[in-house]
N, C-alpha and C positions, 0 to 999 in steps of 0.2 A: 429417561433410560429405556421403554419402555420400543422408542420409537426407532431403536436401532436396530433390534433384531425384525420390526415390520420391514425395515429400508431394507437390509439383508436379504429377506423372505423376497419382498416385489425386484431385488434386483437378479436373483437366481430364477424368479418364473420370467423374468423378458431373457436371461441367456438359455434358457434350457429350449426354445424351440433350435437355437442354434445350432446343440448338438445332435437336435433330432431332426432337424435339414438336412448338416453334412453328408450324412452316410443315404440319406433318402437320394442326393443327387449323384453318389457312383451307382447305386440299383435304379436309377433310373436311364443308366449310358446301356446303348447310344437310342439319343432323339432326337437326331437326323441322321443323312445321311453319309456316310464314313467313305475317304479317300482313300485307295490303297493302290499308293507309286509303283512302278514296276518299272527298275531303270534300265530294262533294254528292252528289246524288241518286241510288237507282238508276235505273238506264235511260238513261241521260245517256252524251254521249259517253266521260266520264273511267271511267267504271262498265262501260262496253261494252268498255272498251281495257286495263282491269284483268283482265276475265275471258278474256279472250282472252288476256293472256299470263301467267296466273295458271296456264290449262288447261296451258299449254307447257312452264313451270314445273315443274309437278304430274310430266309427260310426262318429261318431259329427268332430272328430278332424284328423282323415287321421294318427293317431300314433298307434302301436301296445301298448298295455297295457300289462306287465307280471306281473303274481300276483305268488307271493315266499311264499310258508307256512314256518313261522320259528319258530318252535313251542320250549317250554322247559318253566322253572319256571313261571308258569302260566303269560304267556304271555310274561315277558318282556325279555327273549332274543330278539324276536321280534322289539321291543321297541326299547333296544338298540342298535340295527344296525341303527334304524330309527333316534336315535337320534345325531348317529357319520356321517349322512349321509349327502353331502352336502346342505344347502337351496336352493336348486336353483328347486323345481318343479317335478324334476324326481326320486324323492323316496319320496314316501309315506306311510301310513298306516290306514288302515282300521281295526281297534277295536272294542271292544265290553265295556261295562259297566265293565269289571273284572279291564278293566285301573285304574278305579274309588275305586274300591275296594279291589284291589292287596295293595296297597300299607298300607292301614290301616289292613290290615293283618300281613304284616311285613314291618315294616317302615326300614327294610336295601335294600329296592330293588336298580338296580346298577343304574338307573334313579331318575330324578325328575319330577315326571308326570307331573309336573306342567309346570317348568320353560324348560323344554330341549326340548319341544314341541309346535305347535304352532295351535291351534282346525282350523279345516275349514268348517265343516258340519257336522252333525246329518243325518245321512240316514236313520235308521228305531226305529224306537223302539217294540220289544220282550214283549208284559203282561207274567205275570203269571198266570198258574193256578191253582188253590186248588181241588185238588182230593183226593176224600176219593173210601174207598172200597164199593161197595155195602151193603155189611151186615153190614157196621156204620151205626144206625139208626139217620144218622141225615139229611136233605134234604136242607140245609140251611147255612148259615154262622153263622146266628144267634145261629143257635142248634148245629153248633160244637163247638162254643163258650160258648155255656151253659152243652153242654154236658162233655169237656175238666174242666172248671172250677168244678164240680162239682167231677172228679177223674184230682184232680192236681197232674201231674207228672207220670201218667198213660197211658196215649193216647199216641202211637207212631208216629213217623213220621222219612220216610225214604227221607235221602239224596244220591248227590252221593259223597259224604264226608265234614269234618272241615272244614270250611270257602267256600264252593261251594254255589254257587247261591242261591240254593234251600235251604240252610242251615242261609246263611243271610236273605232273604227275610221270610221264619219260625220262625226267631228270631225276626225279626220287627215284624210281627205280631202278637206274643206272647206278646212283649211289648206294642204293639198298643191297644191289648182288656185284656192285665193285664191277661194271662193263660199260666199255665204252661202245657207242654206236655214233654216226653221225646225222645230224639234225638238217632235214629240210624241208623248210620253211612256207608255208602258202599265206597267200592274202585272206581265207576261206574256209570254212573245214568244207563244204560240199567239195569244192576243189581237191582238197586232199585227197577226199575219201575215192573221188574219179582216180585220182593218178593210183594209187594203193591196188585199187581195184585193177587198173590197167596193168599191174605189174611191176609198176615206175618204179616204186619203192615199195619194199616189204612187210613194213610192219607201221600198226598206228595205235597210239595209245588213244580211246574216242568214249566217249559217254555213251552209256550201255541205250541213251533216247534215239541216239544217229547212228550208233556201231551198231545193233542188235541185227536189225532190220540184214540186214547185208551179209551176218553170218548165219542165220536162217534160212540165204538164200541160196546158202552155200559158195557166194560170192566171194569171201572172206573165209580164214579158220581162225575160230575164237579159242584162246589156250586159254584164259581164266578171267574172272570178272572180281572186284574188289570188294561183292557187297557180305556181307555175315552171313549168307545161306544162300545156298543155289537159288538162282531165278527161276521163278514159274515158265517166264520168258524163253529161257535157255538150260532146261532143264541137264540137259547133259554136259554143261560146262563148269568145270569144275572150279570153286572161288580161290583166293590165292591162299588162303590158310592152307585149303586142301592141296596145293601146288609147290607148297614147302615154303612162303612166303608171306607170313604172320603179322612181321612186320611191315609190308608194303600198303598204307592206306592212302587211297587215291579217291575216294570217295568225294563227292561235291553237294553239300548240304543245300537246303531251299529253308528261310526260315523270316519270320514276322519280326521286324523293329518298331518300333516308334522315336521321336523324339526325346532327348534328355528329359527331366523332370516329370514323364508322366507315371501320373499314381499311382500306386500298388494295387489298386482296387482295378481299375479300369484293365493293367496289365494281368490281373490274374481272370477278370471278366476272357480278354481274347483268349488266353491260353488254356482256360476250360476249353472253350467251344470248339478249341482246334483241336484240344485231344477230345474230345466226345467226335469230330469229325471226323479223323483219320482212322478211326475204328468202326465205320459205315460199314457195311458188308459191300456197298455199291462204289463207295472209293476205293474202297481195299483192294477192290478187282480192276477198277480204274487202273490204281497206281501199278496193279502188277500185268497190267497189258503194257503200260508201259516200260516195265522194269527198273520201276522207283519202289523203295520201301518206304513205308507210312513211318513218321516219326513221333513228335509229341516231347511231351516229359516236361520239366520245368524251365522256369526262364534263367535261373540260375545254370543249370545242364549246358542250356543252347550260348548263354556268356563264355562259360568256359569253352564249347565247340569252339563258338570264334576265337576265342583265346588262340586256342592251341593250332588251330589250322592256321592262325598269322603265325606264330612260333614256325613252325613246321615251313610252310612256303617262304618266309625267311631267310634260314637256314640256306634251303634247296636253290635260294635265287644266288645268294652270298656264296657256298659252294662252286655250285655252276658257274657263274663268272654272268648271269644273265642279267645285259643290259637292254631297254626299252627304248628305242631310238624316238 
């Protein structure tokens, strides 16, 4: 009888290093070095926002951070490397909002943005901004919305092609103040932004990293930018709230994935360190020469961001009529 509660005793001291392993091997991630995908270009915003908190990374945790561009069908070659890739912490992904709206462009992409991915943070969020040509006489959101209604189907406006950015966020807007304008189209946005600038056409809805530059230069007049408070950048342009359009969110998030199945521990490991980062006083000022806001907040928050910006571009594609040749 005696010897059952011994057997008991010696079988609970060989499981109990067990549960004092598990949790010692997520405080001990990462011990090596961590991949962080970037499925387009380098030099690009998503590419700029990888190295920067790749270096913090590096800095905070004694591990060499490589950042891989793998660029091709708007983004999700990228994607799916990320998403064949083991959950264990050491391959990640660094996106942009196209995640959100690739797929309502063409619902065959070779992923499930949803389910093959696992969100860990929001790192910056991108406004827009609405530039017209000088010689539109209009100074305002109000007046290019009164001026567009009044030649519907007239007013042009350059992208850098079918379903880019600039092209969705232009469509929500047109639906948001009920005007039509008409859409043309470049292979480019540098392209665009030359013809705009030349005159060619008047107005460009452009991410405040490529549009800003241009209205500072007085090249461009900026009537309002999308982000929750005036830019440091452009201080005197007023946001769309302030322009009577509350509901127009055009903004384009930057934000940290991983692979399905990875841990709670390892995801809540990155999403500390990215909100202790975007609160540097040296990013901070980083992100607002660029005319990016520092984001952060939970992984929960940034699931539902994607959420809802697939919802949203969605809608705006199915509305529009926008097909992806």
């Amino acid at each position: 009888m005696s010897s059952m509660p011994r057997f008991r005793t010696a079988a609970l001291a060989l499981a109990l290093p067990m549960f004092i392993v598990l949790p010692a091997v997520a405080q001990q991630y990462p011990a090596k070095p961590i991949r962080i995908i970037v499925p387009f270009g380098a030099g690009g915003s998503a590419d700029t926002m990888a190295r920067l908190t790749g270096q913090r990374f590096t800095e905070s945790w004694g591990q060499p951070v490589l950042v891989e561009n793998r660029t091709g069908a708007a983004g999700m070659i990228g994607a799916e490397a990320v998403a064949r890739a083991a959950p264990d912490g050491y391959t990640l992904m660094l996106t942009s909002g196209a995640f959100s709206s690739t797929p309502a462009l063409n619902p065959n992409v070779p992923v499930d943005v949803f389910k093959d991915f696992t969100p860990i943070v929001n790192v910056s969020n991108t406004a827009t901004i609405i530039n017209v040509h000088p010689s539109l006489p209009v100074k305002s959101v109000k007046e290019l919305i009164a001026f567009a209604k009044q030649r519907p189907g007239q007013v042009g406006y350059a992208t850098a092609g079918v379903g880019s950015t600039g092209h969705l966020a232009t469509e929500l807007f047109l639906s948001t103040t009920g005007t039509q304008m008409l859409h043309v189209p470049y292979k480019a946005n540098p392209i665009a932004v030359i013809d705009v600038i030349a005159g060619h056409v008047p107005v460009m809805f452009d991410l405040v990293l490529t549009g800003a530059p241009h209205a500072r230069a007085g090249k461009l007049r900026a009537l309002a930018v999308t982000s929750s408070k005036r830019l440091a950048l452009l201080p005197d342009v007023p946001t769309v709230t302030e322009a009577g359009l509350p509901a127009f969110d055009a903004n384009v998030w930057l934000g940290i994935m991983g692979p399905a199945g990875l841990s709670r521990d390892i995801v809540m490991r990155v999403n500390a360190e990215v909100n202790r980062i975007v609160q540097l006083p040296d990013i901070v000022k980083r992100f607002n020469d660029l005319g990016v806001e520092p984001a952060g907040g939970t992984p929960e928050a940034f699931a539902a961001l994607h959420k809802s910006d697939f919802a949203k571009w969605q809608r705006v594609v199915r509305d529009a009529k926008i097909k992806v040749e």
